[in-house]
Structure formats: structure tokens, C-alpha cells
BALOBA-1460 file (C-alpha; in Angstrom, 3 decimals):
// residues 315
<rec num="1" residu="x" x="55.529" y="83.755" z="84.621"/>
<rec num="2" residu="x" x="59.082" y="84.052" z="86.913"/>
<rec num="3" residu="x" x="58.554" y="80.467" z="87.501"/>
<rec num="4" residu="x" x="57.456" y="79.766" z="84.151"/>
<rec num="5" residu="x" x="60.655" y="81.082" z="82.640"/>
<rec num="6" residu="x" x="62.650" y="79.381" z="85.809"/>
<rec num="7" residu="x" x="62.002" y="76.083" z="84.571"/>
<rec num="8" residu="x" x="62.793" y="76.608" z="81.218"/>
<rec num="9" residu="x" x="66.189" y="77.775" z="82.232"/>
<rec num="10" residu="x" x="66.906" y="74.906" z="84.433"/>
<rec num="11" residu="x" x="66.000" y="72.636" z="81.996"/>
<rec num="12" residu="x" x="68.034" y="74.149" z="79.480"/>
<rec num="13" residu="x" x="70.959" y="74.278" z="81.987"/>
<rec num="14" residu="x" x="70.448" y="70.214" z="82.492"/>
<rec num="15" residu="x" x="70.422" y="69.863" z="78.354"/>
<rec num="16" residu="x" x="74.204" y="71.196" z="79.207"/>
<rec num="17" residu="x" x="75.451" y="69.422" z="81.875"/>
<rec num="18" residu="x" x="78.755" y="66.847" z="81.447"/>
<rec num="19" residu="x" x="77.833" y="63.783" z="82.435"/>
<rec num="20" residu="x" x="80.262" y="62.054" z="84.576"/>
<rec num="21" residu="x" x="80.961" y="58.146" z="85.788"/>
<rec num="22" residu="x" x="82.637" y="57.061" z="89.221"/>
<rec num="23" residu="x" x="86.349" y="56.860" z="88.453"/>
<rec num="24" residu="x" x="86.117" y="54.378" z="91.477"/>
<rec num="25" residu="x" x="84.472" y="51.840" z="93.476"/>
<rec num="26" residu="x" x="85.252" y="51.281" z="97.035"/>
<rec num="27" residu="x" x="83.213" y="47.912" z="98.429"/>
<rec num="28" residu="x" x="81.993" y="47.564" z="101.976"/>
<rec num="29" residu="x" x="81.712" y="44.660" z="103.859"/>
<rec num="30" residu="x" x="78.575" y="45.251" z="103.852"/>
<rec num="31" residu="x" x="74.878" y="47.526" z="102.947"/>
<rec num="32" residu="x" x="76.162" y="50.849" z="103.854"/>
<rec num="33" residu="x" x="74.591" y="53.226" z="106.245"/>
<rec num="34" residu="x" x="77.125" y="56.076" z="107.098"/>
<rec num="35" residu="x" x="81.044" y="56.682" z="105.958"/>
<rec num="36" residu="x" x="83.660" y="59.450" z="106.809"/>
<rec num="37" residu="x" x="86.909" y="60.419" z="104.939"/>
<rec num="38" residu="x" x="89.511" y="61.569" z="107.213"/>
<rec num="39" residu="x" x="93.138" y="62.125" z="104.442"/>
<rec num="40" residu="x" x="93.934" y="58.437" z="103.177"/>
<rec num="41" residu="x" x="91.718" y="56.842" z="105.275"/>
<rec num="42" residu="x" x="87.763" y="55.683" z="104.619"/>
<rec num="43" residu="x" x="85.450" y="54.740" z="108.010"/>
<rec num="44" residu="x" x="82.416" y="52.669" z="106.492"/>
<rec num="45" residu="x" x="79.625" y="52.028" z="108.790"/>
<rec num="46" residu="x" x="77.271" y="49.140" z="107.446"/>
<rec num="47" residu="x" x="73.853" y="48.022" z="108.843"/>
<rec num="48" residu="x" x="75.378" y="44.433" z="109.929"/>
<rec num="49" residu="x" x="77.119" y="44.966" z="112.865"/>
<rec num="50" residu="x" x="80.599" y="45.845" z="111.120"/>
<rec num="51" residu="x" x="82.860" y="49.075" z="110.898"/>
<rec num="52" residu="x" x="85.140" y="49.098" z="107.855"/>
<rec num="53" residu="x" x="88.394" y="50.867" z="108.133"/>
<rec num="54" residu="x" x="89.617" y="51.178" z="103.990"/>
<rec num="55" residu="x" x="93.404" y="52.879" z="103.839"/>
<rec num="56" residu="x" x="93.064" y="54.768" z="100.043"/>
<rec num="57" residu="x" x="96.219" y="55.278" z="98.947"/>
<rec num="58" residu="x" x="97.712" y="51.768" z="99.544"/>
<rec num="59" residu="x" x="93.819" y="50.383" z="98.281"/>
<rec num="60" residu="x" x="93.121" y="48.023" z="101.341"/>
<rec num="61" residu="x" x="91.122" y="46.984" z="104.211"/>
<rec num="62" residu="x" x="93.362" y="47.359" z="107.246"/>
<rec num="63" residu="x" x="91.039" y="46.832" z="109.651"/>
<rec num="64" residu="x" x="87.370" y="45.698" z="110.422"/>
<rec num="65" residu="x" x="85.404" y="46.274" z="113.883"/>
<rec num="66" residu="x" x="82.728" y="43.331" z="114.197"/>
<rec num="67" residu="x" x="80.343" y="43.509" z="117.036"/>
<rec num="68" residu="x" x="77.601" y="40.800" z="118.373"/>
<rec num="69" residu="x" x="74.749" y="40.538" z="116.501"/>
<rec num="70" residu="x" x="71.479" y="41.061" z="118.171"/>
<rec num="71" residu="x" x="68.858" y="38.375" z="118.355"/>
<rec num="72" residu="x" x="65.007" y="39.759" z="117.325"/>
<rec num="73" residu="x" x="61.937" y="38.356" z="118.668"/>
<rec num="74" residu="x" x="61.734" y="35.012" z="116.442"/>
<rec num="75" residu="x" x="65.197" y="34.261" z="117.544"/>
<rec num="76" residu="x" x="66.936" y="35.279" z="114.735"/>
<rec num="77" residu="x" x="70.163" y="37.045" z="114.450"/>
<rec num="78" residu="x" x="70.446" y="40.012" z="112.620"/>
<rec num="79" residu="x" x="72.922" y="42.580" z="112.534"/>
<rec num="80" residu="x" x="73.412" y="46.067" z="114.460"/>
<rec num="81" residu="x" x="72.808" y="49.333" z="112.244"/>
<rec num="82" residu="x" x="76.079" y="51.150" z="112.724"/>
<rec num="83" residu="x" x="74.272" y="54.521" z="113.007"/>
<rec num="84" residu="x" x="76.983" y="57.362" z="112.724"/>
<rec num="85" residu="x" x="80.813" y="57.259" z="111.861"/>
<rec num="86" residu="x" x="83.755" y="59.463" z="112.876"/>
<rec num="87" residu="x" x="87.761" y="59.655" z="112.557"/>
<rec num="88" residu="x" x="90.313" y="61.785" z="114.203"/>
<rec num="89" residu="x" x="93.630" y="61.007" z="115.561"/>
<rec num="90" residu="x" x="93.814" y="57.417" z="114.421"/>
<rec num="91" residu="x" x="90.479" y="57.359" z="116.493"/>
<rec num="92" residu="x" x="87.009" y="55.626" z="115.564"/>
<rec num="93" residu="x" x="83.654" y="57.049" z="116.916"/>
<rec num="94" residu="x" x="80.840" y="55.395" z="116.031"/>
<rec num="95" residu="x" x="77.244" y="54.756" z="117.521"/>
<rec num="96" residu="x" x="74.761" y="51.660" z="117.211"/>
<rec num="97" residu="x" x="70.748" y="51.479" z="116.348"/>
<rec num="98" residu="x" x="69.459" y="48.398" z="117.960"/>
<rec num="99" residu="x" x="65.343" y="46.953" z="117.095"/>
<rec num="100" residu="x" x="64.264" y="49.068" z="120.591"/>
<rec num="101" residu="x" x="65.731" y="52.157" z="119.152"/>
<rec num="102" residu="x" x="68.193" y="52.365" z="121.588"/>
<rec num="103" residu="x" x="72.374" y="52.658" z="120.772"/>
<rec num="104" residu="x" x="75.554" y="52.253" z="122.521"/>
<rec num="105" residu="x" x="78.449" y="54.880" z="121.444"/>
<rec num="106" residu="x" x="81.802" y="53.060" z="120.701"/>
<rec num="107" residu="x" x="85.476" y="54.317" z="120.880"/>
<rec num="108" residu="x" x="88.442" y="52.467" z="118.454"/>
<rec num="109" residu="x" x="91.663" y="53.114" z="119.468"/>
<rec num="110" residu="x" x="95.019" y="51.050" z="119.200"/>
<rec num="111" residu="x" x="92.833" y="47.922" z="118.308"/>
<rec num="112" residu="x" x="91.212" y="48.572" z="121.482"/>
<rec num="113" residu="x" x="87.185" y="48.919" z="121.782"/>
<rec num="114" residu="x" x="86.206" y="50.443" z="124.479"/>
<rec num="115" residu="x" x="82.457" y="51.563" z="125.247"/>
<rec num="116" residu="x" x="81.199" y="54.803" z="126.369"/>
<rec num="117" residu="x" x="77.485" y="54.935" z="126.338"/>
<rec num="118" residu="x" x="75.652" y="51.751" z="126.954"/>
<rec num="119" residu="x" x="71.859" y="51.344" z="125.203"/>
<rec num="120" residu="x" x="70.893" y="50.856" z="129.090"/>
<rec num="121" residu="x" x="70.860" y="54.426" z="129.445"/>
<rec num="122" residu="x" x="67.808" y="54.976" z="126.953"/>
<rec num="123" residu="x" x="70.062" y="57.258" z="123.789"/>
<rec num="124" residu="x" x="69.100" y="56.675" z="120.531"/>
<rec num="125" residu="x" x="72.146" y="58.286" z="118.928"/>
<rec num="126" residu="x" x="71.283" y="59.289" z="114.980"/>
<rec num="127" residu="x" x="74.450" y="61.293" z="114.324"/>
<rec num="128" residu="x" x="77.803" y="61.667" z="116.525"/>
<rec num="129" residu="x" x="81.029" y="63.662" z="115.943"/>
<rec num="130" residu="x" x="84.175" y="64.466" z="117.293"/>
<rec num="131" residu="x" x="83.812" y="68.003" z="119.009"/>
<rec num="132" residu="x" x="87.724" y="67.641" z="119.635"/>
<rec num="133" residu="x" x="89.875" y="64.656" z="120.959"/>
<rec num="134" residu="x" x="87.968" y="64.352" z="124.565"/>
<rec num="135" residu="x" x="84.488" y="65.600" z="123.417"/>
<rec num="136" residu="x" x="81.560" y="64.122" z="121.063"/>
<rec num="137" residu="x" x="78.546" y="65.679" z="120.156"/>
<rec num="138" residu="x" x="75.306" y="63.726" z="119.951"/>
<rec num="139" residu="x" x="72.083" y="64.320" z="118.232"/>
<rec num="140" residu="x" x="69.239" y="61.866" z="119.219"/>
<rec num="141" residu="x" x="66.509" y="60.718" z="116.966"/>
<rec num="142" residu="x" x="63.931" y="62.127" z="119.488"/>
<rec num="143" residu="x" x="66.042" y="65.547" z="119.218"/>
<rec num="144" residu="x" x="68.218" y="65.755" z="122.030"/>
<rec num="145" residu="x" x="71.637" y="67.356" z="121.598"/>
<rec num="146" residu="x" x="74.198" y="65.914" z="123.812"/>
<rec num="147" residu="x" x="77.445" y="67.012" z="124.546"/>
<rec num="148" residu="x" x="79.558" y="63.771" z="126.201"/>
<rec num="149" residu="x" x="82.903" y="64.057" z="127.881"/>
<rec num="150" residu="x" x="85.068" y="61.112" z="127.057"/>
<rec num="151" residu="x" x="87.843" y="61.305" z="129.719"/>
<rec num="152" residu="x" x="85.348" y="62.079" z="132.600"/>
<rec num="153" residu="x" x="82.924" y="59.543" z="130.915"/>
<rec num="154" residu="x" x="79.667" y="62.300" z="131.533"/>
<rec num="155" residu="x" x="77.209" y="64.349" z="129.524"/>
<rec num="156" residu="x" x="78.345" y="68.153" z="130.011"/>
<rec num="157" residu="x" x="74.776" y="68.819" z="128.719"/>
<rec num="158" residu="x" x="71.136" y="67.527" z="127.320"/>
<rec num="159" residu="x" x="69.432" y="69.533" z="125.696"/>
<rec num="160" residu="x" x="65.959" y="69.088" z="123.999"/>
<rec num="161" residu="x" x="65.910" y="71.417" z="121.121"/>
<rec num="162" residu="x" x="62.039" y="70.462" z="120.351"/>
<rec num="163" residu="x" x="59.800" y="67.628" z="119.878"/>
<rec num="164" residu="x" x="59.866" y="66.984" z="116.104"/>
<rec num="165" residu="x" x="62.190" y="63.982" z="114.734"/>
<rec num="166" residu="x" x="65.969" y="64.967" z="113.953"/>
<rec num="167" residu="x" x="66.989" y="64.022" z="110.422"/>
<rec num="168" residu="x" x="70.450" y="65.411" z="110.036"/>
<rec num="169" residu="x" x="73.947" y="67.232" z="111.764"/>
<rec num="170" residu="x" x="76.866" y="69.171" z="110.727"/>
<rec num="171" residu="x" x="79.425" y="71.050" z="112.574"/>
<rec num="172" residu="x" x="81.056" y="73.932" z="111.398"/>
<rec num="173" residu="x" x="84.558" y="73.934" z="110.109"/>
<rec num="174" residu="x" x="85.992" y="75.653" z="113.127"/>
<rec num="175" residu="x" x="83.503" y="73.148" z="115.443"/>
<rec num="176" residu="x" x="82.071" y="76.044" z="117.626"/>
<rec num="177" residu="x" x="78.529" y="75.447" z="116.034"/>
<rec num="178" residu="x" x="76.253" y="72.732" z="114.950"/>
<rec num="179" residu="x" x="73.999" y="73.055" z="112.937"/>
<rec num="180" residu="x" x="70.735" y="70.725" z="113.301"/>
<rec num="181" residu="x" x="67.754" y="70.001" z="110.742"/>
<rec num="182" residu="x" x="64.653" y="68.259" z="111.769"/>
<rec num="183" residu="x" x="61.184" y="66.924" z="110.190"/>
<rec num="184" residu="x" x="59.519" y="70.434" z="110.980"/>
<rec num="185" residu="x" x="61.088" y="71.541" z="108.909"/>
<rec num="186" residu="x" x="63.517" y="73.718" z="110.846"/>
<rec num="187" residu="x" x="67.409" y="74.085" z="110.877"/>
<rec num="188" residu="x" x="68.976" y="75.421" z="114.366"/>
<rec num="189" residu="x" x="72.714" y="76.741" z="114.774"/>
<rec num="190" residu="x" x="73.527" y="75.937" z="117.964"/>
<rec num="191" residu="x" x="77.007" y="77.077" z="119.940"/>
<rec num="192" residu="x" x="78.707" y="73.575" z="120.615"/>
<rec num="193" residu="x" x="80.574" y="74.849" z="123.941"/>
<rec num="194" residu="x" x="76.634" y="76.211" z="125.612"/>
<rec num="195" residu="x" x="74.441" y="74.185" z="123.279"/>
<rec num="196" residu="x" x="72.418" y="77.231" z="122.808"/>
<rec num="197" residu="x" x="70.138" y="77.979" z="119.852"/>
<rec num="198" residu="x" x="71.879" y="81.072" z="118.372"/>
<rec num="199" residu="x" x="69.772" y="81.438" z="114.785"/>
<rec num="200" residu="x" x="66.794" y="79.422" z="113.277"/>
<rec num="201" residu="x" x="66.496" y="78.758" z="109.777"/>
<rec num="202" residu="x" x="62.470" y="77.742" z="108.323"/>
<rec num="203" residu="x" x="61.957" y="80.103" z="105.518"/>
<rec num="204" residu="x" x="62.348" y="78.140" z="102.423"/>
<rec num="205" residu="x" x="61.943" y="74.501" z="103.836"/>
<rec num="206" residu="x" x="58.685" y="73.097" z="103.515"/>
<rec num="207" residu="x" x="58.771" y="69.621" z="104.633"/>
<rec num="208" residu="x" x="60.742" y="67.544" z="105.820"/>
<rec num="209" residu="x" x="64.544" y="67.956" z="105.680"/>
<rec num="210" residu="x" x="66.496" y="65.025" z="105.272"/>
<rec num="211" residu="x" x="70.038" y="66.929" z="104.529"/>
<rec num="212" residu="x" x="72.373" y="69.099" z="105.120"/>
<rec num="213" residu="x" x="75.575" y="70.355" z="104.515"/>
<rec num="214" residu="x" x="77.638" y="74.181" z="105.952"/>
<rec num="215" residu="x" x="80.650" y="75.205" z="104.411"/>
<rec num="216" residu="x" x="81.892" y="78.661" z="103.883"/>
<rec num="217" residu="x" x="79.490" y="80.104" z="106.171"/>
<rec num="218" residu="x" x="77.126" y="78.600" z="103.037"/>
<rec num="219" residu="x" x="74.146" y="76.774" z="104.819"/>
<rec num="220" residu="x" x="72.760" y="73.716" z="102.221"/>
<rec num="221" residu="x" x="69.976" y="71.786" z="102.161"/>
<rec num="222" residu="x" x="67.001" y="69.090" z="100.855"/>
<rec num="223" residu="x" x="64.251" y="67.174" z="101.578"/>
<rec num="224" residu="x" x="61.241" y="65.999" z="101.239"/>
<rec num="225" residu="x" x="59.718" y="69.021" z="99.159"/>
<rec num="226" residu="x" x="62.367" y="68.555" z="96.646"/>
<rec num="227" residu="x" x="64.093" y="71.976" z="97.213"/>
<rec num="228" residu="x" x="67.421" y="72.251" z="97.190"/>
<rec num="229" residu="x" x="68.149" y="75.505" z="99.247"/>
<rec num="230" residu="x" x="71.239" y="77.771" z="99.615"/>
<rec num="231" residu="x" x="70.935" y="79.634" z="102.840"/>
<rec num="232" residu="x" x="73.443" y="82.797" z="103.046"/>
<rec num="233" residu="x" x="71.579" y="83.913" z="106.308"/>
<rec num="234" residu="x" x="68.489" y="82.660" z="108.101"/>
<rec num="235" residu="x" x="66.591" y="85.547" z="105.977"/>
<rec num="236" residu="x" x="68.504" y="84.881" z="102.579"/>
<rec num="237" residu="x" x="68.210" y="81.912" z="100.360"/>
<rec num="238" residu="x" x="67.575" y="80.641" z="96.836"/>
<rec num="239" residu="x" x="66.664" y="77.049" z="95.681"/>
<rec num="240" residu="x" x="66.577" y="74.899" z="92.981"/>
<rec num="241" residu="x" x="64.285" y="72.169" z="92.536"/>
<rec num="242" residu="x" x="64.882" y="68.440" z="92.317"/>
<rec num="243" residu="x" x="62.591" y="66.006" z="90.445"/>
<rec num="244" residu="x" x="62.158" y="63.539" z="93.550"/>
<rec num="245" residu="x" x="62.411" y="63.761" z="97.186"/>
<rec num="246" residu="x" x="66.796" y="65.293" z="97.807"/>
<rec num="247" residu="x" x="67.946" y="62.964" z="99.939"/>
<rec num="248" residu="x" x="71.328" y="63.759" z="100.460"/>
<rec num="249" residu="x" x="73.633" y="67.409" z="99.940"/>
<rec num="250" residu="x" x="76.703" y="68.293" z="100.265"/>
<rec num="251" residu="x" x="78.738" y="71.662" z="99.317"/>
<rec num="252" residu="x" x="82.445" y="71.720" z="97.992"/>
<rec num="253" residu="x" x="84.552" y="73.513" z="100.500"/>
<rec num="254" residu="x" x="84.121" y="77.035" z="99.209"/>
<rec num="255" residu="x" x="80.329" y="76.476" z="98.579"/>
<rec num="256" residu="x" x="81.100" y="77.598" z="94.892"/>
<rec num="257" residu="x" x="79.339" y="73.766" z="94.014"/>
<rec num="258" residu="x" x="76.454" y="71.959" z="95.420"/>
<rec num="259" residu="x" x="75.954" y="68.092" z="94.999"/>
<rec num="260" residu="x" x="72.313" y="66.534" z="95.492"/>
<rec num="261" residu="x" x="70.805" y="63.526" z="95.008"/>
<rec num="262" residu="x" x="67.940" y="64.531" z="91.439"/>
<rec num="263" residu="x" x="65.942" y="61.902" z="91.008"/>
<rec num="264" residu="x" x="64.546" y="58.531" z="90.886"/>
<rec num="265" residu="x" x="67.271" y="57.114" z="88.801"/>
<rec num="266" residu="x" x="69.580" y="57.934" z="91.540"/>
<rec num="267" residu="x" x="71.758" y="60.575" z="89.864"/>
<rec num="268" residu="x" x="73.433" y="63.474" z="91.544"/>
<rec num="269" residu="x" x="73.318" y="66.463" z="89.914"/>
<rec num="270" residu="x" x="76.516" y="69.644" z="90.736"/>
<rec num="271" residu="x" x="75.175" y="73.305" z="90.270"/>
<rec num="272" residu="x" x="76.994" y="76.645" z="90.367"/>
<rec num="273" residu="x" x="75.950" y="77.710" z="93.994"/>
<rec num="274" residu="x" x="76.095" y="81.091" z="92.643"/>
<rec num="275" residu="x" x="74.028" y="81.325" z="88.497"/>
<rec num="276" residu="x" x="72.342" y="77.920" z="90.273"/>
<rec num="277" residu="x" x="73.277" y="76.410" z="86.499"/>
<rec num="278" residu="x" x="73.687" y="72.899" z="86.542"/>
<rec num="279" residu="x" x="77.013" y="71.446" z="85.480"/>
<rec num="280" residu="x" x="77.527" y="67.608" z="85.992"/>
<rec num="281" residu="x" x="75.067" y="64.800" z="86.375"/>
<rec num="282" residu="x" x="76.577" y="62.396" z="88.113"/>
<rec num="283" residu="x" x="75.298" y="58.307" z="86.929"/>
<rec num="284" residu="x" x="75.846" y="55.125" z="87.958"/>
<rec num="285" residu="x" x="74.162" y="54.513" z="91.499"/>
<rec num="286" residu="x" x="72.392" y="51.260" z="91.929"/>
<rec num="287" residu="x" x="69.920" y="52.303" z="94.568"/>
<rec num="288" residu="x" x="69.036" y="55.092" z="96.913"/>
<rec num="289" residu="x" x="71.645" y="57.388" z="97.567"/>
<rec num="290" residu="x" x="72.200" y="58.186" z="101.377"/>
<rec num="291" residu="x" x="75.274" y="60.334" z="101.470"/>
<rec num="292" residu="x" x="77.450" y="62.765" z="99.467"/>
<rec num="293" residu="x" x="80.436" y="64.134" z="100.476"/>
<rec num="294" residu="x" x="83.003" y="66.295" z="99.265"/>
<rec num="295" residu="x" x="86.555" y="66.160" z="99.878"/>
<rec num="296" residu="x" x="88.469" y="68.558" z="97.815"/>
<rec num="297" residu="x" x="87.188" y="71.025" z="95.413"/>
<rec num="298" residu="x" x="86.674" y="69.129" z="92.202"/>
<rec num="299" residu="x" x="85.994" y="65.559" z="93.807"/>
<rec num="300" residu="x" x="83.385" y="63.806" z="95.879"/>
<rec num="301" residu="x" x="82.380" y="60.593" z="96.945"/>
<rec num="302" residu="x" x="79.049" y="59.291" z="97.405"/>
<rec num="303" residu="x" x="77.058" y="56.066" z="98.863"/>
<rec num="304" residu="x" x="73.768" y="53.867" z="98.447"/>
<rec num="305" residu="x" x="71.860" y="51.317" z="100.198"/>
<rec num="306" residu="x" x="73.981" y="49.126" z="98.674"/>
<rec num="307" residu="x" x="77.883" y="48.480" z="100.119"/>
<rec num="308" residu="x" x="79.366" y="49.795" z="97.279"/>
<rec num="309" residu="x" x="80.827" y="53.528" z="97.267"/>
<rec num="310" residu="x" x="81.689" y="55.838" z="94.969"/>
<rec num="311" residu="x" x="84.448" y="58.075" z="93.839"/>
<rec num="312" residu="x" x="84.002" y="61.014" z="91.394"/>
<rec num="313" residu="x" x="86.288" y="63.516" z="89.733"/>
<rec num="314" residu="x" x="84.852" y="66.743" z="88.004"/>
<rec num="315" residu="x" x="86.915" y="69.235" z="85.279"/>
């Protein structure tokens, strides 16, 4: 009967959410698979071998990062997945997904590419962030967490936090914990500086977690269960459901809002982290949605499969 009565609230709640349209359109160079907003500027990974650098406020490319395609086993050339994307200090981070699996970890600097893990050494990078200017932290698609040493050009640790796929990363805002989802469907927080598990979050979670977001000491995420959960503490959560399988979250940075990917038409929906109410639905996505981010309170961009992304401002 709870439930019963749940549903008719949300639904009533959707009746009353403002629908909103992308006040802009920022287009790749090509099919998008990862982007990062550091101030004014926009880092666009694509899956053809190219790294976008977008400045905002002047509304231009200012730079582009091509690399060497890869040839598959017909002889054909066809283009590197640029996995992961990160900024900081006029810096680009970014990792590679070649057809063995296998990635190479780049550094952009001064116009200057310089490589620091080579696919010879048998990574499969997924996700990759700045820890701080000299250190990057790795999570593998077989579920290794890496800690990597730029300067001394070494891992400072591997660990293998268990055998299930890794889906998804995200460091806290003060970067002394990670906090890592996988197909289980589990979610560790792990201290960055020991790469120790320090909590474990599988209560609500009931298949596979494609996304997740921490702000606020709010934990956020969604999968393949279509729950949408709010995590306070590894014991304390509530949810809202989505209509199709959430693949992508992300929280505002005071976790008062939560953004997810709804449903098949590729909307995103905003609730109230706190009455769970939902207040915008967000149209106008061509394809699947693969990323939502936040970057101030009341506005958020988003991406697709396409190479088109997506700016939004809410009241």
C-alpha cells in the first residue's frame, strides 16, 4: 500500500515538473565519450582518437589533441576511444581504450604530449583523475585502483578491490577519498593516500551500477535496476525510481538537487534530494545520455552518444 501510494505521488510530482530546453549546444569534433569542465574551459573526449579543448566564455575551439588511429584486423582504421578526461593547471589527463582492451594514459601540457603509461604494460584505464598536480588515480575496467606518480613516472600502489567489472569513479571534493561503484552492485570509499577500503555501500543497489556522483558528503547513484539512490551513510538511503535503466547522475554541489537520466526518450529528470519531488524534466537529447554534470547550483551540462553537448539553466 506504501508503495502503492509512492507512485501516485511521484507521478503527481512529474504532472508538476517545468520542463526545460538546453539554452546551449556545444559540438564535438566528434561522438562523445567523456568531458570535464574546469572554469571557462570544456575537455571533450570523443571515441575517434581526438581530445577537444572548447574555451566557453570566448565560444571557441583553442585546441585539439589528435592521436594515430589504430588499424583492426581487416586493415581498417578506426579511431581510439578516448576513455577518461581531466583538467587542472592548464593540464590535460586523459586515457585511451584500444580493440585489445588495453590504454595508454596521456599528459597535455604547453602543446606538449607526453606519455605516461604505455598499453604495453597490460592497464585498461576506465576512469582517471587528477589526485593533485604530480598524482593520478586510476580505476581499471577489471577493478584495479591505481595510484601513479607522474614526476617519478611509478605506481605508488595496485590494488584489486574485487573481481566484478568497475562501472564508475568519483573523488571527493577535498580528494582524500574515492569512491568506486562496480557491476556487483557495490560502492567502496576508499582513502586515496593508502587506497584502503574504509566503508562499503550495497544496501539499496540491486544490479548493476552504472553511476555515480558524491557531493556534500551526499553519496548518489543509478543503474541498471532503475533506482536512483541517495546514500547519507552506508546504512541510510532513499530512492526514487526511474522508468528505464539510470544511466548517468549527478548531484548539484550542496546535494539539495539530483539530475538522472528517466527514460527511454532520453530526458533527465532534477528532484528535491530532500521531499524526492521532481522539479524539471530536462528534453532535447538525441540519443543515450552518458554523462551529467553539474557546475554551479542552478546549471548543468549533459552529453550523448552523439558529439553534441548540452547546457542547461534551471529557476
Amino acid at each position: 500500500m506504501k508503495f502503492f501510494l509512492l507512485c501516485i505521488f511521484l507521478s503527481f510530482s512529474t504532472l508538476l515538473a517545468k520542463e526545460i530546453t538546453p539554452y546551449r549546444t556545444v559540438t564535438a569534433s566528434e561522438a562523445v565519450s567523456d568531458f570535464v569542465k574546469r572554469g571557462d574551459i570544456l575537455v571533450i573526449g570523443t571515441k575517434e582518437s581526438i581530445v577537444d579543448i572548447y574555451n566557453l566564455k570566448d565560444d571557441k575551439l583553442v585546441d585539439k589533441i589528435v592521436l594515430e588511429k589504430q588499424i583492426n584486423i581487416l586493415g581498417d582504421e578506426i579511431g581510439l576511444i578516448i576513455a577518461s578526461v581531466d583538467y587542472l593547471e592548464k593540464k590535460v589527463l586523459f586515457s585511451t581504450r584500444r580493440l585489445d582492451s588495453w590504454g595508454d594514459v596521456y599528459l597535455y601540457e604547453d602543446k606538449k604530449l607526453r606519455k605516461l603509461i604505455d598499453a604495453s604494460q597490460k592497464i585498461s584505464p576506465k576512469e582517471i583523475k587528477f589526485v593533485d598536480a604530480n598524482r593520478v588515480i586510476i580505476n581499471t575496467m577489471e577493478n584495479k585502483l591505481l595510484l601513479f606518480d607522474i614526476e617519478k613516472k611509478e605506481f605508488l600502489y595496485t590494488k584489486q578491490l574485487d573481481e566484478a567489472s568497475f562501472s564508475d569513479f568519483v573523488l571527493s571534493e577535498d580528494k582524500k577519498y574515492i569512491f568506486s561503484a562496480n557491476e556487483t552492485p557495490l560502492i567502496y570509499k576508499i582513502e586515496i593516500e593508502s587506497g584502503n577500503i574504509v566503508e562499503i555501500y550495497k544496501k539499496a543497489n540491486k544490479r548493476d551500477i552504472f553511476s555515480i556522483d558524491y557531493k556534500n558528503d551526499t553519496l548518489l547513484s543509478g543503474g541498471k535496476d532503475k533506482r536512483v539512490v541517495i546514500y547519507k551513510k552506508p546504512n541510510q538511503h532513499k530512492m526514487v525510481m526511474g522508468e528505464f535503466f539510470v544511466y548517468s547522475v549527478g548531484l548539484n554541489p550542496d546535494a539539495s538537487r539530483a539530475a538522472f537520466s528517466k527514460n527511454e526518450e532520453d530526458e533527465i529528470s532534477v528532484i528535491d534530494t530532500a521531499s524526492l519531488k521532481e522539479l524539471y524534466l530536462l528534453s532535447g537529447h538525441p540519443t543515450t545520455i552518458i554523462k551529467i554534470c553539474f557546475y554551479a547550483h542552478n546549471e548543468l551540462i549533459s552529453a550523448d552518444k552523439s558529439n553534441k553537448i548540452l547546457f542547461w539553466k534551471l529557476d
